[in-house]
C-alpha positions in Angstrom: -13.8 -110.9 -138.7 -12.5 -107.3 -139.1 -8.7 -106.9 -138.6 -7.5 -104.6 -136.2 -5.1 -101.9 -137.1 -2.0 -103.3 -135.1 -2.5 -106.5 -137.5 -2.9 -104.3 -140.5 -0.2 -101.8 -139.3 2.1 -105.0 -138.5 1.6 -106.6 -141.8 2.6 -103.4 -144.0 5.5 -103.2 -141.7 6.9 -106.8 -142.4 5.6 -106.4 -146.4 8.2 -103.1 -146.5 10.9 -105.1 -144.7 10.9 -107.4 -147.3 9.9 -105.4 -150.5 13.6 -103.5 -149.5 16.8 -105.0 -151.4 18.9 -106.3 -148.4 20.3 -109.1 -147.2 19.8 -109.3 -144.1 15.8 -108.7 -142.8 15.4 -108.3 -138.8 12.0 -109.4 -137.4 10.3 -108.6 -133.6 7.8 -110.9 -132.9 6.2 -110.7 -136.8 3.8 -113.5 -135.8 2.3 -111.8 -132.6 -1.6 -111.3 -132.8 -2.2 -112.2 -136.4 -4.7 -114.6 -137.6 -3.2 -117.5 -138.9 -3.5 -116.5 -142.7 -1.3 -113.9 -141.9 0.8 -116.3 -140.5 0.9 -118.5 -142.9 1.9 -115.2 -145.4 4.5 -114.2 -143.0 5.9 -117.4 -142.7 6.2 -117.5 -146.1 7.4 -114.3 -147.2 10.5 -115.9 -144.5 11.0 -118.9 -146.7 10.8 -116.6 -150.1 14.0 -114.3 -148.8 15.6 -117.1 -147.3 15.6 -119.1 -150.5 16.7 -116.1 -152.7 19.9 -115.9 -150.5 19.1 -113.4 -147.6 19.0 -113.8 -143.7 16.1 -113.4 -141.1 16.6 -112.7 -137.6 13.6 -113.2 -135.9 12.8 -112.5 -132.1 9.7 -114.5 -131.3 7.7 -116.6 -128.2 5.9 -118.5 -130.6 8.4 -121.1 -131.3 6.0 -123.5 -132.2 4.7 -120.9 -134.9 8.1 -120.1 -136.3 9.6 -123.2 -136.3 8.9 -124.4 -139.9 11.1 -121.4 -141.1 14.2 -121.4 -138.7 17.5 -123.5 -139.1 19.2 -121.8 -135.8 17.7 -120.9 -132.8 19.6 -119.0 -129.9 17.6 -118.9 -127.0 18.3 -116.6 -123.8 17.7 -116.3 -120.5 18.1 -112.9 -119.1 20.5 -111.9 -121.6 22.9 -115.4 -121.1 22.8 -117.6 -123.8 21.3 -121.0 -122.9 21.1 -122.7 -126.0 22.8 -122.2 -129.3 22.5 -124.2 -132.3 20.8 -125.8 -134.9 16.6 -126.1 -134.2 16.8 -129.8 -135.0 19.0 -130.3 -131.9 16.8 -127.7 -129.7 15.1 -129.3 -126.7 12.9 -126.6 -124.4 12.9 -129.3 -121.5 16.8 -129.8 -121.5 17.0 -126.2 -120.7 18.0 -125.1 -117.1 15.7 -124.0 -114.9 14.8 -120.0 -115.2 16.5 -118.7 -112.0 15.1 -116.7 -109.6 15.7 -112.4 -109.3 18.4 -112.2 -106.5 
């Protein structure tokens, strides 16, 4: 299947984030409509910067996709913190439940 331009355009994005000496790497939603060889590449390129000493902040839904690369997660609801700490402690379902607009 042909690749569209936001996955093309997304990818050379995240490859310049990384190709850039810097410690500290900030990602929105990297995973978002990329086939899952991308991905797996993204997801990668994570554990490659991450091993050599740097940070990633990453802003993503896909928890489930991200997961394999995160040791922290801080999750919000409507800009309050609801959960911080490490992912192995992170339960979805022990959340509390998303309140209603007032």
């Amino acid at each position: 299947s042909e690749e569209t331009e936001f996955e093309v355009c997304s990818r050379i994005q995240i490859d310049y984030a990384f190709a850039q000496p810097r410690t500290l790497v900030l990602l929105d939603e990297p995973l978002a409509g990329q086939p899952e060889a991308a991905r797996r590449g993204i997801l990668e390129k994570i554990r490659r910067h991450k091993k050599s000493g740097g940070a990633v902040i990453v802003v993503e839904h896909n928890l489930d996709g991200i997961k394999p690369v995160i040791d922290r997660i801080l999750s919000l609801d409507r800009g309050r913190i609801v959960f911080s700490g490490p992912i192995s402690e992170f339960d979805p379902l022990a959340l509390p439940a998303r309140r209603q607009p007032q």
